[in-house]
PAFI-614803 format. One line per 4 residues: number of its first residue (from 1); for each residue x, y, z of N, C-alpha, C. Coordinates in steps of 0.05 Angstrom, whole numbers, always signed. Example, Ala and Ser with C-alpha at 12.3 -4.5 7.8 and 13.67 -1.06 7.14 Angstrom:
1> +264/-114/+156/+246/-90/+156/+264/-66/+156; +257/-45/+142/+273/-21/+143/+258/+1/+157
***
This chain:
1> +1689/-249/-308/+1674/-263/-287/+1663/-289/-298; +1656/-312/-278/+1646/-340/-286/+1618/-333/-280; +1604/-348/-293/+1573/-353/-287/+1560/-378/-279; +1556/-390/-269/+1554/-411/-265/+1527/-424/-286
5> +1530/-456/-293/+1507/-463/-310/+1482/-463/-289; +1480/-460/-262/+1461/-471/-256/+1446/-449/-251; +1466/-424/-247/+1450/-396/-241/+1437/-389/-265; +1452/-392/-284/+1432/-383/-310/+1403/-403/-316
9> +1410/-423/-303/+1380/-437/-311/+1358/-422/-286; +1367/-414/-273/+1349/-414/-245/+1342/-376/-260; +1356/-361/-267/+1353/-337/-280/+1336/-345/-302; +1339/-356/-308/+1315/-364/-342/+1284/-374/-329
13> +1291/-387/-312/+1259/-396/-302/+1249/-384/-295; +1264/-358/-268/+1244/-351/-257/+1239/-325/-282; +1244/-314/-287/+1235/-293/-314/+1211/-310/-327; +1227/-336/-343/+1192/-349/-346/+1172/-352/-331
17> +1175/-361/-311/+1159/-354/-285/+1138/-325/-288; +1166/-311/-289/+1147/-285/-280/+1129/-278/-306; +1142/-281/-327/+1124/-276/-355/+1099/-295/-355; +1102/-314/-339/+1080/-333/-344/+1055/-320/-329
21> +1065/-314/-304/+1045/-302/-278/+1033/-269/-289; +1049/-261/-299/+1040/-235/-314/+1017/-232/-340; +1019/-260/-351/+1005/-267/-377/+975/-277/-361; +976/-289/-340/+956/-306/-330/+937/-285/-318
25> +956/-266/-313/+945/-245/-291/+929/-231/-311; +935/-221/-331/+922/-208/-352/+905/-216/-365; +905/-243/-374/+881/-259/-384/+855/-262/-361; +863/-260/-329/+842/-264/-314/+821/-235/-322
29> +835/-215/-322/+825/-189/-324/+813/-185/-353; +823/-196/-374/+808/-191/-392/+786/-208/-396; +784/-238/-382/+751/-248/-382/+743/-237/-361; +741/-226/-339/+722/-211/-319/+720/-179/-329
33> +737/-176/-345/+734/-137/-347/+734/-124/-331; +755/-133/-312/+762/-119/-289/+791/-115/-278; +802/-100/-284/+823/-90/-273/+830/-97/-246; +809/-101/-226/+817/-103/-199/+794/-130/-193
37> +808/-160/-191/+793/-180/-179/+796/-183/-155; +813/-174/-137/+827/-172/-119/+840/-146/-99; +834/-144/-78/+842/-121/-58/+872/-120/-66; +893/-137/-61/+911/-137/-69/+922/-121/-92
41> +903/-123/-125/+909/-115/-151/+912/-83/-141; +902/-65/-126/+899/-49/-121/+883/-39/-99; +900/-37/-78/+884/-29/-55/+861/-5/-49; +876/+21/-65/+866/+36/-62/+833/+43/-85
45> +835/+25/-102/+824/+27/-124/+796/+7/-117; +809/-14/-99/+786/-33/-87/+762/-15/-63; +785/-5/-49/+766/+14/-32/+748/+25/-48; +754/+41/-60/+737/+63/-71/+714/+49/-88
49> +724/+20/-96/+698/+8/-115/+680/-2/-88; +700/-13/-63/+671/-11/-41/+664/+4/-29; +666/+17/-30/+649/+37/-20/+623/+51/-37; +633/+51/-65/+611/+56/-83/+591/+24/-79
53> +589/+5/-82/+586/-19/-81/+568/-18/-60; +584/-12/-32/+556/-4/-3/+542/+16/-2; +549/+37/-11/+528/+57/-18/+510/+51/-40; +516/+37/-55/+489/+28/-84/+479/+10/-59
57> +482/-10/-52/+469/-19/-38/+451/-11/-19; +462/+9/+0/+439/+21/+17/+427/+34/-2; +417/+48/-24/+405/+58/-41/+375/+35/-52; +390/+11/-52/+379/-11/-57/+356/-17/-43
61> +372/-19/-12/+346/-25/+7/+329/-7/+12; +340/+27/+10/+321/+52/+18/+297/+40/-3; +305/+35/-23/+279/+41/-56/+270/+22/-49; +268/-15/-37/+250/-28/-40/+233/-14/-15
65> +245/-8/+10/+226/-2/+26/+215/+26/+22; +230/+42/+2/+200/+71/-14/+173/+52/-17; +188/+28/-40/+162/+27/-50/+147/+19/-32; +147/-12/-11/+122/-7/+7/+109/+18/+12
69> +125/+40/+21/+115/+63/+32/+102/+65/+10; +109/+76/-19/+83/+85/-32/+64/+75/-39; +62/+40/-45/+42/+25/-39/+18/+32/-18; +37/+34/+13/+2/+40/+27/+2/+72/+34
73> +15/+88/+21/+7/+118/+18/-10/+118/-15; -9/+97/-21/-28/+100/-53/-51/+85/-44; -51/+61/-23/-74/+51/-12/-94/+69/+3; -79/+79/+23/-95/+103/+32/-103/+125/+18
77> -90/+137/+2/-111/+158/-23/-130/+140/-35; -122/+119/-40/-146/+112/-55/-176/+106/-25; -166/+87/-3/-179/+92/+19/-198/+119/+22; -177/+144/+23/-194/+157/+37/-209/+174/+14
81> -208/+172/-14/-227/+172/-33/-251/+159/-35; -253/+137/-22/-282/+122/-18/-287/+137/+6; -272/+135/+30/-286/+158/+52/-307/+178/+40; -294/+194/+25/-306/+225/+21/-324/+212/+4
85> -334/+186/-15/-355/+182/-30/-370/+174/-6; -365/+167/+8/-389/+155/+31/-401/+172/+44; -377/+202/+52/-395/+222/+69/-411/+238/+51; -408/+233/+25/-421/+252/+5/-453/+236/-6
89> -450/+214/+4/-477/+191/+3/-486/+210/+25; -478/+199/+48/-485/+204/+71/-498/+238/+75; -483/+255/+60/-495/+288/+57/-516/+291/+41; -522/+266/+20/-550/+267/-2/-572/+254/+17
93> -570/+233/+38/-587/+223/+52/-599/+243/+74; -584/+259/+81/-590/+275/+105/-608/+302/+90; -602/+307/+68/-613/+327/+48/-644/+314/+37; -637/+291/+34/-665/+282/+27/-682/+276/+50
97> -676/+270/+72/-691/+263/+99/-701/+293/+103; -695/+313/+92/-700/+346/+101/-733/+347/+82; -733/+327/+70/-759/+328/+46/-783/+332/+66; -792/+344/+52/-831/+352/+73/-854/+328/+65
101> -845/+318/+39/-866/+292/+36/-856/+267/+44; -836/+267/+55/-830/+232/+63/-841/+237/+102; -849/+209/+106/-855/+194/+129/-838/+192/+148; -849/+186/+174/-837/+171/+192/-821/+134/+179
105> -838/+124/+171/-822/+109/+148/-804/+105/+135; -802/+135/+115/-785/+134/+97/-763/+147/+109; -764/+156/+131/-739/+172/+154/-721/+138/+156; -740/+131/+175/-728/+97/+183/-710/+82/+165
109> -725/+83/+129/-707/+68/+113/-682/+90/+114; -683/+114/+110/-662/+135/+106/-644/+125/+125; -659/+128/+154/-635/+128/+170/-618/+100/+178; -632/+72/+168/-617/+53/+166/-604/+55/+146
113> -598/+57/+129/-586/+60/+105/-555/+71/+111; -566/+104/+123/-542/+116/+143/-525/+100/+157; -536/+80/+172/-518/+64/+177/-503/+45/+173; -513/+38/+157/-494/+19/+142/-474/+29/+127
117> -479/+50/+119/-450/+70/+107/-438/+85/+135; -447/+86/+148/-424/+98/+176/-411/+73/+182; -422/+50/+187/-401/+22/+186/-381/+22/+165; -386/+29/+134/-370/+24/+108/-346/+41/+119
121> -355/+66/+131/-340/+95/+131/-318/+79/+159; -327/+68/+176/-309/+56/+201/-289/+37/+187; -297/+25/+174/-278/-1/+154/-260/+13/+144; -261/+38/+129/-245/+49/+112/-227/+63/+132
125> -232/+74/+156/-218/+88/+175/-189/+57/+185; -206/+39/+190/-187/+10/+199/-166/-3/+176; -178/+12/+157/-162/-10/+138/-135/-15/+142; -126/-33/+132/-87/-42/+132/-82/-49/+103
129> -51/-37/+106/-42/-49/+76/-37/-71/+72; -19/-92/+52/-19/-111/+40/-6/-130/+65; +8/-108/+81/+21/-128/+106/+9/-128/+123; -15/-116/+128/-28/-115/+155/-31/-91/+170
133> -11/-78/+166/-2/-58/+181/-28/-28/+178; -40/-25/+191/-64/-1/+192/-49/+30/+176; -67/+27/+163/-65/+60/+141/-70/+84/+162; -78/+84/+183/-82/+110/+199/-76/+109/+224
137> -64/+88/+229/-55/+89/+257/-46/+113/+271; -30/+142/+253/-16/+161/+263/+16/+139/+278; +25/+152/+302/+43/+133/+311/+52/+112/+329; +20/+106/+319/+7/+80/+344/+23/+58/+326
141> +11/+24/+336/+18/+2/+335/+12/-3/+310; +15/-32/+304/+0/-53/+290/-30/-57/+290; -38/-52/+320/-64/-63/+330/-87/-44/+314; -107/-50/+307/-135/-38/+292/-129/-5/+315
145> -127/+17/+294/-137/+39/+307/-157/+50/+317; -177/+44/+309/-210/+54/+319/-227/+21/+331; -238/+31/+351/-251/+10/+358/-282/+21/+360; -311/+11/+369/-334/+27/+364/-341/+17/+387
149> -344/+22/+414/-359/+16/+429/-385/+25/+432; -406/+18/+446/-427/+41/+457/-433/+66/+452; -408/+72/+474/-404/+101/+470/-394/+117/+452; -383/+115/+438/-381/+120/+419/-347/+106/+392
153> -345/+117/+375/-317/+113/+363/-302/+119/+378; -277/+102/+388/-250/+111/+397/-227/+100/+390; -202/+126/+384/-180/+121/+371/-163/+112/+393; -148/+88/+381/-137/+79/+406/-101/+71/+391
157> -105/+88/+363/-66/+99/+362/-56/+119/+382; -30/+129/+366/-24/+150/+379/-28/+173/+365; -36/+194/+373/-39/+216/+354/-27/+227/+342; -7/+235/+320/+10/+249/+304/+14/+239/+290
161> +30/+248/+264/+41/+242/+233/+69/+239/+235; +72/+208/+227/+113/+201/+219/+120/+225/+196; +140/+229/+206/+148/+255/+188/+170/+224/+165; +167/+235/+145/+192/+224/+127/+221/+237/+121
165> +226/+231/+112/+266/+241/+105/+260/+246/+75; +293/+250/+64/+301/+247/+38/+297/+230/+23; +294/+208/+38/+290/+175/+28/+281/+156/+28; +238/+179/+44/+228/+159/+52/+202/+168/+58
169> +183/+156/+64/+159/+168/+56/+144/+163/+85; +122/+170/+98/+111/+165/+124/+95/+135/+112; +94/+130/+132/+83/+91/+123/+59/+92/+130; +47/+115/+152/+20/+115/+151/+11/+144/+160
173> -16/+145/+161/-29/+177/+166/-44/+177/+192; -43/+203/+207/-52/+207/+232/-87/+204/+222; -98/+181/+235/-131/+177/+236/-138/+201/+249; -125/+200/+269/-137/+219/+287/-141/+242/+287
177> -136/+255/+263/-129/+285/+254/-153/+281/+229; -151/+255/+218/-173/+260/+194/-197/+255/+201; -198/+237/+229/-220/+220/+234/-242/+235/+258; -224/+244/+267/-226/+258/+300/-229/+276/+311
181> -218/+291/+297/-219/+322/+298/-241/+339/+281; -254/+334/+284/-278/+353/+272/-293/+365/+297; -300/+394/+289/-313/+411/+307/-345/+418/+310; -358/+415/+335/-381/+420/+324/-396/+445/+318
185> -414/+451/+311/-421/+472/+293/-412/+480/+273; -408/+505/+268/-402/+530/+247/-364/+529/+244; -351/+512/+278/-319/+511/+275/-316/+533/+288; -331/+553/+306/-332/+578/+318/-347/+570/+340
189> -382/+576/+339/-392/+565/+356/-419/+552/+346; -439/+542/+372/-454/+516/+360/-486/+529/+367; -506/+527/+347/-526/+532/+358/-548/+514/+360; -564/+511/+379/-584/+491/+389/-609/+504/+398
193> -623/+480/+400/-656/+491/+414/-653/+477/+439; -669/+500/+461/-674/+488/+490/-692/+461/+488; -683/+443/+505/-690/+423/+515/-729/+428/+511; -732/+447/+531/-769/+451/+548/-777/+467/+520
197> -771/+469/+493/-782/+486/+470/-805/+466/+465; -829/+486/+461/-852/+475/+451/-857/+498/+432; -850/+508/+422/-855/+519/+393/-845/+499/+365; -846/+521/+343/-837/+511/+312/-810/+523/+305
201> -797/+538/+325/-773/+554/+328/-750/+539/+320; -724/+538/+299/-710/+522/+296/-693/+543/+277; -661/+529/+276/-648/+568/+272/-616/+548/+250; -614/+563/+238/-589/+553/+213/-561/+555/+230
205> -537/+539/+219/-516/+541/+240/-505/+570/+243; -504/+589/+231/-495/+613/+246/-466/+618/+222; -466/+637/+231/-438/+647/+222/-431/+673/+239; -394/+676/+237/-379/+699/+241/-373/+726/+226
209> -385/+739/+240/-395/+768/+218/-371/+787/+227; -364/+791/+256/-341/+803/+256/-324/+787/+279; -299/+773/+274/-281/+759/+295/-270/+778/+304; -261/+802/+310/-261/+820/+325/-279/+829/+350
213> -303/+815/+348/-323/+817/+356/-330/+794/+386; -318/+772/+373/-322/+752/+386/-317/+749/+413; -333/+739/+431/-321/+743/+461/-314/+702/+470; -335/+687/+451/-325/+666/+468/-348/+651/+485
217> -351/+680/+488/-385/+666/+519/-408/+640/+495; -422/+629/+520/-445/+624/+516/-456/+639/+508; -487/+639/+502/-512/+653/+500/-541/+636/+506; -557/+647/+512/-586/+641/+514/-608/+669/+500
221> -614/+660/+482/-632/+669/+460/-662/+667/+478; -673/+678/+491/-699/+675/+502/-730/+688/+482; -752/+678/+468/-764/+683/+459/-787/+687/+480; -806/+714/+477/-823/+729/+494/-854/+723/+475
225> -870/+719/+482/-904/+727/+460/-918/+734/+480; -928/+756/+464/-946/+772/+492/-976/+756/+482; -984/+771/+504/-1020/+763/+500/-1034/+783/+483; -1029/+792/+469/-1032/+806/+452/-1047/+797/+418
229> -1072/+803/+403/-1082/+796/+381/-1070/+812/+370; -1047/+814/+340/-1032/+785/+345/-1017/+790/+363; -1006/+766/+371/-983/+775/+394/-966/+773/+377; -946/+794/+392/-916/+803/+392/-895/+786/+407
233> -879/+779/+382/-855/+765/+395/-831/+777/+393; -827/+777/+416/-786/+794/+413/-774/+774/+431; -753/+779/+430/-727/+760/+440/-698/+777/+455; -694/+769/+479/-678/+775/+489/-658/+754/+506
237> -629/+774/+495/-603/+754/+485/-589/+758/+525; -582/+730/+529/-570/+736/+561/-546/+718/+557; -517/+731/+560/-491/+713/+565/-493/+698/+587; -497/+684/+579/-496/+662/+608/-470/+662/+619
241> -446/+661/+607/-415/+665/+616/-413/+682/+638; -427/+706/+634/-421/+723/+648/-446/+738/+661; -469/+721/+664/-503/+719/+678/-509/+758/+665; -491/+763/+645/-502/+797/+637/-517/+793/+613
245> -546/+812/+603/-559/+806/+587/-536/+823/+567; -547/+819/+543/-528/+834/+514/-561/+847/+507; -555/+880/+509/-575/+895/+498/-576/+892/+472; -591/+914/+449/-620/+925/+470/-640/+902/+475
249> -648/+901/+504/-671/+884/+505/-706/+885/+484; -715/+862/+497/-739/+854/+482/-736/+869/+449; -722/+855/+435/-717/+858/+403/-745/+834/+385; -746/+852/+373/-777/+839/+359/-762/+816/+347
253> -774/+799/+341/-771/+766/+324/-784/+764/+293; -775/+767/+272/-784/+767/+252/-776/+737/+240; -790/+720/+233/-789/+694/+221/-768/+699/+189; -738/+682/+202/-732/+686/+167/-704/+714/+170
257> -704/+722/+200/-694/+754/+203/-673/+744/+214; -645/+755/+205/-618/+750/+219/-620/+763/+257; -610/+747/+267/-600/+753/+295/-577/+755/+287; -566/+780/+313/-542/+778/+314/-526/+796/+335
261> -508/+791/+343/-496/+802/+380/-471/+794/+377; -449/+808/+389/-423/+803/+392/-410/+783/+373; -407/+798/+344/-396/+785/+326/-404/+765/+311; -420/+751/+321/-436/+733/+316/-475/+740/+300
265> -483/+717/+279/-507/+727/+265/-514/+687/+261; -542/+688/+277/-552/+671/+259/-583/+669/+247; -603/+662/+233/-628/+668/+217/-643/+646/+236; -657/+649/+253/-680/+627/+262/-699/+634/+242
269> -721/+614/+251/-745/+611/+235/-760/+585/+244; -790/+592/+236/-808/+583/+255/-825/+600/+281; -842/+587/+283/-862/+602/+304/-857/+591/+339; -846/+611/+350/-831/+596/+380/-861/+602/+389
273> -858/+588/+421/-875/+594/+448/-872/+608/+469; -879/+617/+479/-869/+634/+501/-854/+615/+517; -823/+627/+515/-805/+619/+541/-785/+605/+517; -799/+597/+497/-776/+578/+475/-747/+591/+478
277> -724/+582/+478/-696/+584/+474/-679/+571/+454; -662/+598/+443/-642/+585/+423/-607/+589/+441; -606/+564/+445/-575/+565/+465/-551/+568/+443; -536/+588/+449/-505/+589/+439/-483/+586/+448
281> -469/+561/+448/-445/+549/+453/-415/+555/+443; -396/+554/+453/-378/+555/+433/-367/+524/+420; -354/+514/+396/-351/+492/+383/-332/+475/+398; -334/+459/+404/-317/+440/+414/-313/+416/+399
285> -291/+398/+411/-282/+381/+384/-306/+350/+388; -309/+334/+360/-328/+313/+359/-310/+295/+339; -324/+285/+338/-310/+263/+314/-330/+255/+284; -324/+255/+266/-339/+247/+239/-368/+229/+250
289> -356/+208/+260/-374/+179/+275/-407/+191/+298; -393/+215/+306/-423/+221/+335/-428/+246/+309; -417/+258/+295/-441/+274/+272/-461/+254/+252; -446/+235/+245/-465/+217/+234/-488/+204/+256
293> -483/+196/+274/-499/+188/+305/-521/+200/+301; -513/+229/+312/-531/+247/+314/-544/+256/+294; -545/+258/+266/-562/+254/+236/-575/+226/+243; -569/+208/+242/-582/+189/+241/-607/+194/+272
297> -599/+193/+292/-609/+199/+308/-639/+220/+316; -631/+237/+293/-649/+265/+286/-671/+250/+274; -657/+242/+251/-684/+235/+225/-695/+200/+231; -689/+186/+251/-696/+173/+260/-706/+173/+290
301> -722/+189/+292/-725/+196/+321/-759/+212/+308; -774/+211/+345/-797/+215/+347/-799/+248/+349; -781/+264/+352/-786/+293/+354/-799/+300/+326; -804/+328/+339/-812/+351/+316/-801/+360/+295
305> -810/+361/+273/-793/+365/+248/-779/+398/+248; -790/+413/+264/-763/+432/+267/-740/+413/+281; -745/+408/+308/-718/+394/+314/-696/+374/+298; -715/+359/+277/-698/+344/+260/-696/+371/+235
309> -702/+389/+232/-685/+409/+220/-670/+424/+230; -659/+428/+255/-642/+443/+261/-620/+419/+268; -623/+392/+270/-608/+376/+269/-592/+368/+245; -606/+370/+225/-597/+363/+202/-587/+386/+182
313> -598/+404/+196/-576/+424/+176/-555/+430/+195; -552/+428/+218/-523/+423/+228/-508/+405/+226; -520/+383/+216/-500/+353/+206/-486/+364/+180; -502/+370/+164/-497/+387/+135/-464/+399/+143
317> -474/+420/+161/-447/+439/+155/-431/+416/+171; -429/+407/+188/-415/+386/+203/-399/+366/+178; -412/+354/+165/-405/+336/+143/-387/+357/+132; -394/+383/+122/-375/+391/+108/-352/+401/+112
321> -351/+400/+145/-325/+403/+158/-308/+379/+155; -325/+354/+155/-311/+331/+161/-295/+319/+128; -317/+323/+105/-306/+321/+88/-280/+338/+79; -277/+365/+87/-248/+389/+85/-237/+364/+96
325> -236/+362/+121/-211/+352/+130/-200/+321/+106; -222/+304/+107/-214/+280/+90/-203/+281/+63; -208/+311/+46/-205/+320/+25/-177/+327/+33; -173/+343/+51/-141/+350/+55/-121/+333/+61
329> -138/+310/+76/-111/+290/+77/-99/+275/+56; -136/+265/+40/-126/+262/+10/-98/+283/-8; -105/+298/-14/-89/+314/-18/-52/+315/-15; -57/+314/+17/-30/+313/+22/-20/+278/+22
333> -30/+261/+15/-20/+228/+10/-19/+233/-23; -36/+253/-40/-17/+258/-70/+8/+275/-69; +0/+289/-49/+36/+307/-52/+47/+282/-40; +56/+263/-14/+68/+242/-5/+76/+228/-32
337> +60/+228/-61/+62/+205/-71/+85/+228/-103; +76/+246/-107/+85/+252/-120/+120/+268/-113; +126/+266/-74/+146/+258/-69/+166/+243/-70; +150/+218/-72/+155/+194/-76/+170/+190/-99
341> +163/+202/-119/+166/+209/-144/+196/+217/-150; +196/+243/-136/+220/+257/-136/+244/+232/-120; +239/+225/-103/+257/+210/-86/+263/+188/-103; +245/+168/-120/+253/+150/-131/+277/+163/-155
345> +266/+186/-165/+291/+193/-197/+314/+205/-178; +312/+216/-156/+338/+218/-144/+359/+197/-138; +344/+173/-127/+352/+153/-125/+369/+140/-139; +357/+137/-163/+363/+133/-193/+390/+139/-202
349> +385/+166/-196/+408/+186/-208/+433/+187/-187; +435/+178/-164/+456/+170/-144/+465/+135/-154; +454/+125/-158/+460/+94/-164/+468/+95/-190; +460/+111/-211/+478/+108/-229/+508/+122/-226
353> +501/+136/-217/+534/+157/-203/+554/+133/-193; +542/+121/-179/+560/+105/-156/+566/+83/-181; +546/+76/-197/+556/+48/-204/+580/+66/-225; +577/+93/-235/+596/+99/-259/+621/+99/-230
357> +626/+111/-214/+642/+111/-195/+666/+84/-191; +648/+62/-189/+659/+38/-187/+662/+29/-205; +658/+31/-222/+668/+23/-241/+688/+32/-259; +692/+64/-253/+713/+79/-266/+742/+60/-232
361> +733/+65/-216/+755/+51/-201/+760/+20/-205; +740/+3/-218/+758/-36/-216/+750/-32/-242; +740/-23/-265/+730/-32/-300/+761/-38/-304; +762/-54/-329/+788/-49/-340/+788/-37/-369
365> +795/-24/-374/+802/-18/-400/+804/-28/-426; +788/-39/-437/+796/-65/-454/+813/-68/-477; +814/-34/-492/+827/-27/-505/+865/-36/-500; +870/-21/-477/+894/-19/-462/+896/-51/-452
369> +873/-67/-444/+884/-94/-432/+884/-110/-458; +881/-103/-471/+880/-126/-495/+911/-116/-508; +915/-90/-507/+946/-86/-513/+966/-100/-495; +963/-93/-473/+983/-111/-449/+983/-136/-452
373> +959/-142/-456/+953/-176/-456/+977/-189/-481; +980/-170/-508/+996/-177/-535/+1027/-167/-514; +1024/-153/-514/+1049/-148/-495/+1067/-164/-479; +1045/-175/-453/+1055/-200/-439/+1060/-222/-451
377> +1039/-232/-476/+1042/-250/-487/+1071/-260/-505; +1079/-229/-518/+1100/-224/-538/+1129/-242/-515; +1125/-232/-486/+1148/-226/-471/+1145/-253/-451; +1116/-274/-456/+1122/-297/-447/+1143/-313/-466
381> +1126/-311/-497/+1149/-320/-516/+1173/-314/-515; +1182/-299/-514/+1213/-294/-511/+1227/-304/-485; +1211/-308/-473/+1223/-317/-454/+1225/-343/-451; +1211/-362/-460/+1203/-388/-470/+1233/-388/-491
385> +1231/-373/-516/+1247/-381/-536/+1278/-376/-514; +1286/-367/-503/+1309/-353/-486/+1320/-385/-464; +1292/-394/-455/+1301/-419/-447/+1316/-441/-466; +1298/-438/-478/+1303/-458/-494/+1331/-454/-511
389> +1339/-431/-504/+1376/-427/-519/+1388/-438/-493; +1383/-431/-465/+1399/-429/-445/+1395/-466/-442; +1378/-479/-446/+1387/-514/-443/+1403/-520/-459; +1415/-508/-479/+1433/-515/-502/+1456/-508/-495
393> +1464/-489/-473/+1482/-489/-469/+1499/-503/-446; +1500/-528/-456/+1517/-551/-439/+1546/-554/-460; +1559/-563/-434/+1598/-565/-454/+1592/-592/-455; +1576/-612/-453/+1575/-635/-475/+1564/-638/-498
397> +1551/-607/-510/+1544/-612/-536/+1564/-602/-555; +1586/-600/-541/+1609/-588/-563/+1639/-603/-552; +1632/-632/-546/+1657/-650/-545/+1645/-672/-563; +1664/-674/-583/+1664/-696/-595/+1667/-727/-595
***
C-alpha cells in the first residue's frame, strides 16, 4: 500500500497535538492539586465534590447564625442573673422594712429605694441583644416587650418559647413565663385581712397540709371576743363558695396557734377585735412587677404595722416564687448554651466529613500525577522527536 507524504505529516501532528494537550492537561492539575478543574474532567466526580461543597456551605451559614443565637442566649443568662440579684436586693429590703425600730421615715427611704430597683428589674426584662432584637419577647416582634403603664406592667409579645432544631438555638425566651406568671400567695391559695379589721390580727402565708383535702373554695376566718374578764376569743371558719360554715364552730384563738380546715393550715397572730376577719382565697396569677407594687405599697403606706406584716411576709414568699421561676429560666438558657455546645462540635465534625468527601472526589493524587505528568512528558518527546524524522522524509533529500 502507498501512504501519502501529506497523511503522514497530518498523522504526526495531530499525535503531537494530542501529546501536547495531554501534558498541558496534567501540568494544570498538578499546580491546582486537583484532579477535577472542570465538570467536564469528570462529571460524576464534580457532582459529588458539589454537593459536598453546598452542604459545607449550608453548615457554614447554620454556625454563623448559632453563634448570634448563643450570643443573646448568653446575653440573657447573664440578663436574667442580674434579675435574680435585684429581686434578692429587693427580698433584703422588704426583710429589713419588717424591723420594729425603723420609722415611718426609714420605711419611705426603704421603699424608694424599692423602686428604683423595680425600674432596674423592668430594664433587664426589655433588654435587646447586640442587634436590637428583645431577649424576652417569647414569639412576639422586634418592638420592646413590656411596657409600664399606670396600671400596671404589660406584656405586649406573644406568649410562648421558639423551640430550636438540630442546628439551632431559640433566639429569644418567653418574658412572659419568667416575667408574668407568678402566683399569688402560697401558689395554692392566698391569705389576707378584712378590709373593716381593727384589731393587731395578721396571719403567715399558709400552707398545704393535705392536697387531698383541698376543695378550692374561699373562706372567711371570723374572730368572736366575748365580754368576758378576760375575754375569750374563738373563731369561726364560713366557705363563702358555698355560704356553709366548716365545723366545729366557735374554736378558741390562741396567738401563735396553727389554724386549719380542709387541707389547708395557716398560724395568725396578734390580738383581733370583735368581728376582725382573716379571708381565704384561692391563688391566682400576678406578675413579679404588682408583688413588688404591693411591698412597696405596704411599707410605704399609712396602715398598721400588722397590715404591713402580713403584707410583707406575703411579698417574701411571693419573691420567692418569682425568683424559682427566674432561677429556672436561668438555668434552662445554660442548658440552651451548653446545647449550643454540642451543636457547634457536631457541626464541626460534618464539615470536616464533607470537606474529606470532596476532596477524596476532585484532590489529585500527587504521587500518581507527578508520575503521569513524567509519563505525558516522556510521550510529548517522542512524539516531538517522531516529527522531526517524519520532515526528513522528503524524496528531495536523496536526489543528487
Amino acid at each position: 500500500m502507498r501512504l501519502g507524504t501529506a497523511n503522514t505529516y497530518d498523522t504526526t501532528l495531530s499525535n503531537l497535538m494530542k501529546r501536547q494537550v495531554e501534558l498541558s492537561s496534567q501540568q494544570e492539575k498538578l499546580t491546582s492539586g486537583k484532579r477535577i478543574n472542570r465538570a467536564s474532567d469528570d462529571p460524576t466526580g464534580a457532582a459529588q465534590a458539589e454537593r459536598a461543597l453546598t452542604r459545607n456551605t449550608r453548615i457554614e451559614t447554620e454556625e454563623r447564625a448559632l453563634v448570634l443565637q448563643r450570643n443573646a442566649i448568653t446575653l440573657a443568662e447573664s440578663t436574667l442573673g442580674g434579675a435574680t440579684e435585684t429581686l434578692q436586693t429587693l427580698r433584703e429590703l422588704v426583710v429589713k422594712a419588717n424591723d420594729g425600730i425603723l420609722n415611718s421615715t426609714n420605711r419611705a427611704s426603704i421603699a424608694q429605694e424599692m423602686r428604683g430597683l423595680r425600674d432596674q428589674l423592668f430594664a433587664h426584662a426589655n433588654r435587646s441583644d447586640t442587634n436590637g432584637m428583645p431577649l424576652f419577647s417569647g414569639l412576639g416582634s422586634a418592638a420592646p416587650p413590656f411596657t409600664d403603664p399606670a396600671t400596671g406592667v404589660v406584656f405586649n409579645g406573644i406568649a410562648g418559647q421558639r423551640a430550636g432544631t438540630d442546628v439551632s438555638l431559640p433566639g429569644a425566651m418567653d418574658g412572659h413565663a419568667i416575667f408574668m406568671d407568678t402566683t399569688t400567695g402560697n401558689g395554692t391559695f392566698n391569705v389576707g385581712l378584712g378590709g373593716a379589721n381593727t384589731g393587731t390580727v395578721w396571719s403567715a402565708p399558709g400552707q398545704v397540709v393535705s392536697p387531698g383535702a383541698l376543695t378550692g373554695d374561699s373562706y372567711t376566718v371570723t374572730f368572736t371576743v366575748s365580754a368576758t374578764v378576760p375575754p375569750a376569743i374563738t373563731y369561726d371558719v364560713l366557705d363563702t363558695t358555698t355560704a356553709l360554715p366548716v365545723p366545729p364552730a366557735a374554736r378558741p384563738y390562741v396567738d401563735g396557734q396553727e389554724i386549719g380546715f380542709d387541707g389547708l393550715s395557716f398560724v395568725a397572730h396578734g390580738v383581733p377585735k370583735n368581728g376582725d376577719t382573716v379571708v381565704i382565697t384561692p391563688s391566682t396569677q400576678t406578675d413579679v412587677f404588682e408583688v413588688i407594687d404591693r411591698a412597696i405599697a405596704a411599707i410605704d403606706g399609712a396602715s398598721g404595722n400588722n397590715v404591713m406584716t402580713q403584707a410583707t411576709n406575703l411579698a417574701l414568699v411571693e419573691f420567692d416564687a418569682s425568683m424559682d421561676r427566674v432561677q429556672s429560666a436561668r438555668g434552662q438558657a445554660g442548658d440552651w448554651l451548653n446545647r449550643g455546645d454540642r451543636i457547634s462540635d457536631s457541626q464541626n465534625s460534618r464539615s470536616i466529613q464533607l470537606q474529606a468527601d470532596r476532596s477524596k472526589a476532585e484532590d489529585l493524587d500527587m504521587v500518581k500525577g507527578i508520575s503521569d505528568f513524567q509519563k505525558f512528558q516522556t510521550g510529548y518527546q517522542a512524539a516531538l522527536q517522531s516529527y522531526a524524522q517524519v520532515q526528513r522524509l522528503s524524496l528531495f533529500n536523496f536526489i543528487n
